[in-house]
Structure formats: C-alpha cells, structure tokens
N, C-alpha and C positions, 0 to 999 in steps of 0.2 A: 544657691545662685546658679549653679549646671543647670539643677530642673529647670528655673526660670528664663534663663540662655534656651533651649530646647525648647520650649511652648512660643519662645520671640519669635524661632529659626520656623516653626510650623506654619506661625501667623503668615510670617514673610512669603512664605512658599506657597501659601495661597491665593496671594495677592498678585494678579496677571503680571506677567513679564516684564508688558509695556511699562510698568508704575516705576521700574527701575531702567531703563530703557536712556539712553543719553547722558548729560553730564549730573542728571541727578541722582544717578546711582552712584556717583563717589564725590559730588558734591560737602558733603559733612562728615568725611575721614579727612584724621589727619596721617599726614604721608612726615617723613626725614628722611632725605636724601644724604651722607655721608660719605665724603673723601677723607679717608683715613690719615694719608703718607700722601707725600711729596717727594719722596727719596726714593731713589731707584738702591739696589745693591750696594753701589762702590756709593752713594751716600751724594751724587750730583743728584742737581733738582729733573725730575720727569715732570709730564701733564695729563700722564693719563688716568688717575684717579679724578683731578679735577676738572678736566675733559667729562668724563662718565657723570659725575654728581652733576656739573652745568646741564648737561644733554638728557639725561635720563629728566630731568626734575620738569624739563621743557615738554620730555615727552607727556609724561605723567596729565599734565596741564591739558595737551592736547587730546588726549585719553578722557579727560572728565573731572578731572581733580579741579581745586579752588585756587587759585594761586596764595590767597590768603590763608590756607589751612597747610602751604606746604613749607618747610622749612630745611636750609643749605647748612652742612659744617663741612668748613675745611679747617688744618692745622696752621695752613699758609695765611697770613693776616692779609698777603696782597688780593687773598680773592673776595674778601670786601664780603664774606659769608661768617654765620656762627662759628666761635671756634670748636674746632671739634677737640671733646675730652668728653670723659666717660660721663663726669660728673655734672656737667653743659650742657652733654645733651640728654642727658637725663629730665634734670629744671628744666630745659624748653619742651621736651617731650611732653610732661606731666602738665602745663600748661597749653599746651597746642591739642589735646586731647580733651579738655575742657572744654574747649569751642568749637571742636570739631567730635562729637559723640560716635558717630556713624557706626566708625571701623577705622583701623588702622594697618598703618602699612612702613615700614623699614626697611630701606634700603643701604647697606655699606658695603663700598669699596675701596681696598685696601691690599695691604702685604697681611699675609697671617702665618700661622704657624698651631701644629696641633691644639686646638684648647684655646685659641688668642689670635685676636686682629689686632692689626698697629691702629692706634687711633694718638695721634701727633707724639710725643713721648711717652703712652701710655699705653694699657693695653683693653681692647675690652672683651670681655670673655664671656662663656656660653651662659654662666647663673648671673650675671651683670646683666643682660638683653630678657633672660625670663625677669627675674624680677619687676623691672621695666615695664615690662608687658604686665604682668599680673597686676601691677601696680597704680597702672593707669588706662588698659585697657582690658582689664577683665575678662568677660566672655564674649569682646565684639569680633566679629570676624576679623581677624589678621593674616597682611600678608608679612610676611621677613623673607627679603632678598640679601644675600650672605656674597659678594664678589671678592673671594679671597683663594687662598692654597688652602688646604686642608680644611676649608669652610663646614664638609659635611659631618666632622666632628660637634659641631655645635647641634648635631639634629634632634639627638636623644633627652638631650635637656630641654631642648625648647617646643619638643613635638607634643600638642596639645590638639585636643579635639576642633578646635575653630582656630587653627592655625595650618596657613599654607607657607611652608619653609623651599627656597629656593635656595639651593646652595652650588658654587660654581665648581666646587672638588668634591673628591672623595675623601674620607676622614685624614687617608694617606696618601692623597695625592695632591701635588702642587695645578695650578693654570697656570695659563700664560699670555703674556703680553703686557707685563707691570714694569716695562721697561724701557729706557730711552728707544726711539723709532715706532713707538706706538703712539695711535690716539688715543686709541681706549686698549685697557686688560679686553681677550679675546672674548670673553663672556660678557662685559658688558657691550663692546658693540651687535653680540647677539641678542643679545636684550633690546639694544634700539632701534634692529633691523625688523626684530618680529614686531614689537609694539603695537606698530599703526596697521599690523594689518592682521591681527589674530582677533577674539568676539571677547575672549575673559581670561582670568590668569592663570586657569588650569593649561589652558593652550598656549600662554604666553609660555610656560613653564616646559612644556614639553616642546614647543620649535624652535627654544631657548639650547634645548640640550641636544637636540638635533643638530643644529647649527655648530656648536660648539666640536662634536664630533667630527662634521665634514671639515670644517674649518683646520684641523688639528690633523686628521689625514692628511688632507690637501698639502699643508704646509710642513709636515712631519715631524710635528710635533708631538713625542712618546716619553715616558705611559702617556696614554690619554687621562685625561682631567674626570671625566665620568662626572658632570652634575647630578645632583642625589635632588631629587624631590619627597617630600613628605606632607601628605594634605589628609587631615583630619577630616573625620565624618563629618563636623556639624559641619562648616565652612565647603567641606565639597558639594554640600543640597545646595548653598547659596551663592553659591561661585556663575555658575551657569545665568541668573539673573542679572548680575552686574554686569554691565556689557561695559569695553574699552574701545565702544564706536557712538560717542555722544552725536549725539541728532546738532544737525549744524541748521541756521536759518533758511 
C-alpha cells in the first residue's frame, strides 16, 4: 500500500500546479471540525471551543473545502452540530471519507491533558485518532490539527509519512485562552487570523506558531506553549500544490 501511496504522490507531482490551484484542490477531502468541552476549569459553561469549531469550519469553506464533505461536533446539544464522542465521531468520520477520497484533515479543540483531550465526558486519545486514520484514511494525505495543552504528546503516535500534525503545546506544556473572557483558545484564533492569507498548510502551520508566540509574549503569558509541527515526507512533496487561495469568479 506505501509503495502504491508513493507512485500516486509522484504522478501528483507531475501534474502542473494549476490542476490543483482553487477549490479543487480540497474539493473531495473530508475535513472534522471538533469542539471538545464546553466547561471552563471551575466547570461554568465557556464558548471558546465552540466559537473556534463554528469559525475555523467557515474558514476551511472559504479556503476550498466542500461544505458537504465537512462535518461539526460539539458535546453541547444546543449547538444543533454532531455530538462529539469518540465513538460518533468516529461512524461519521469513516462514512464522510467514503465520499470525500481525496485527503483528509482533523481538527480538535479542546481541554487535554498528557496522552488525552476531553471530548464531552470522554476522552480521546493518541492510538484512538491513529486508528481512525489508518482506518479510513489510509495513505491520503492528512492534515491533524490538535488545539489542546499538552497536544504535542499525541505526535509520536500519529506521526506518519503523509501526515501533517499541528499541535497547539508542547508534550508538557499547557496553551492558553480555554477560558471565560475568550473567543477563541489563543491558538485557534492564530489559526484563523493566518488562514485567509497564507498559500498552504505548511505555512498555515508555521504563521500559526509564530503567532502564538508573539501573542503569549505580548500578553505574558509563560512557559510559552511552543506548538510542535511534524510533516511527513510524502505529504510535505504535496503540500505545496494544494493551495488555500481558491480562484474566486
């Protein structure tokens, strides 16, 4: 299956730029958007996970995605989106990947903790998302966006060759902003400030972690968070061709 993954990524790459150029280049990936938690600390309700999953999923759309290939969990039943659990989003993943072949991309934001993001009374964890992946998306190119504390623990499990992992910590460090008086955790509104205007998600990836640094100076917020990137060979040749500035009419 790798070899045959590798002769795909070859073909791809011969194939001019343009041919991927606008919203057909992520046209037939399926995308999940996930809000983990609703619960701040002392356990009142916040909106910034569900702030981040509504706005990120908008962006994504404006980016190139299908609106019909992407799909919303939250644990909150008021946000009228998939419930999020492990096992939900799993069934809808393995289904949303059926009719969207392309590539796939994951995004959650959440409370976590070494080894574990909250997702509504549960938890889901680093070999729960590889599975997932291996499972339904195979060798397509994948993105995983991880917006949690200690997110960058998840990296070693899930780091595969045609896999770009985005994670908003370091294995041992918390982020910030998952808490009443925010819109968004700090890391996703650097996700949706770079979005519209970086070419692909290697650079979405790195103005992502820029961002998040001066953001964390500025405000004084220490340790710093350190987002950890990790981009596979095959996935870094085809990164460059997907562009996240679709040709408009």
């Amino acid at each position: 299956m790798r070899l045959i993954a590798r002769l795909v990524a070859l073909l791809l790459l011969a194939i001019p730029g343009q041919a991927f150029a606008g919203k057909a280049a992520f046209s037939e990936w399926a995308a999940a958007v996930v809000a983990g938690d609703w619960r701040g600390a002392n356990g009142l309700r916040i909106d910034a996970f569900d702030n981040a999953r509504r706005d990120v999923t908008l962006a994504l759309i404006a980016a190139g995605f299908t609106a019909e290939n992407v799909r919303q969990f939250s644990p909150d039943s008021r946000q009228g989106v998939l419930d999020a659990t492990p096992d939900g989003l799993s069934k809808n993943w393995f289904e949303l990947t059926k009719q969207a072949p392309a590539g796939c991309l994951l995004y959650v934001t959440s409370h976590g903790l070494p080894g574990k993001i909250i997702m509504g009374k549960k938890e889901l964890r680093p070999r729960d998302i590889d599975m997932m992946l291996d499972f339904s998306c195979a060798n397509r190119p994948t993105v995983v966006v991880l917006s949690a504390c200690y997110s960058g623990s998840f990296i070693p499990t899930l780091a595969q060759g045609n896999r770009l992992i985005l994670a908003a910590a370091r294995s041992d460090r918390t982020s910030f902003g998952c808490g009443a008086g925010f819109d968004y955790p700090v890391f996703d509104a650097c996700v949706l400030e770079a979005l519209p205007k970086v070419a692909d998600f290697a650079k979405l990836s790195a103005t992502a972690q820029s961002c998040v640094a001066a953001r964390e100076k500025k405000d004084k917020l220490v340790p710093p968070s350190e987002p950890q990137i990790s981009m596979g060979e095959d996935v870094a040749k085809l990164i460059p061709a997907l562009s996240l500035k679709p040709d408009t009419p």
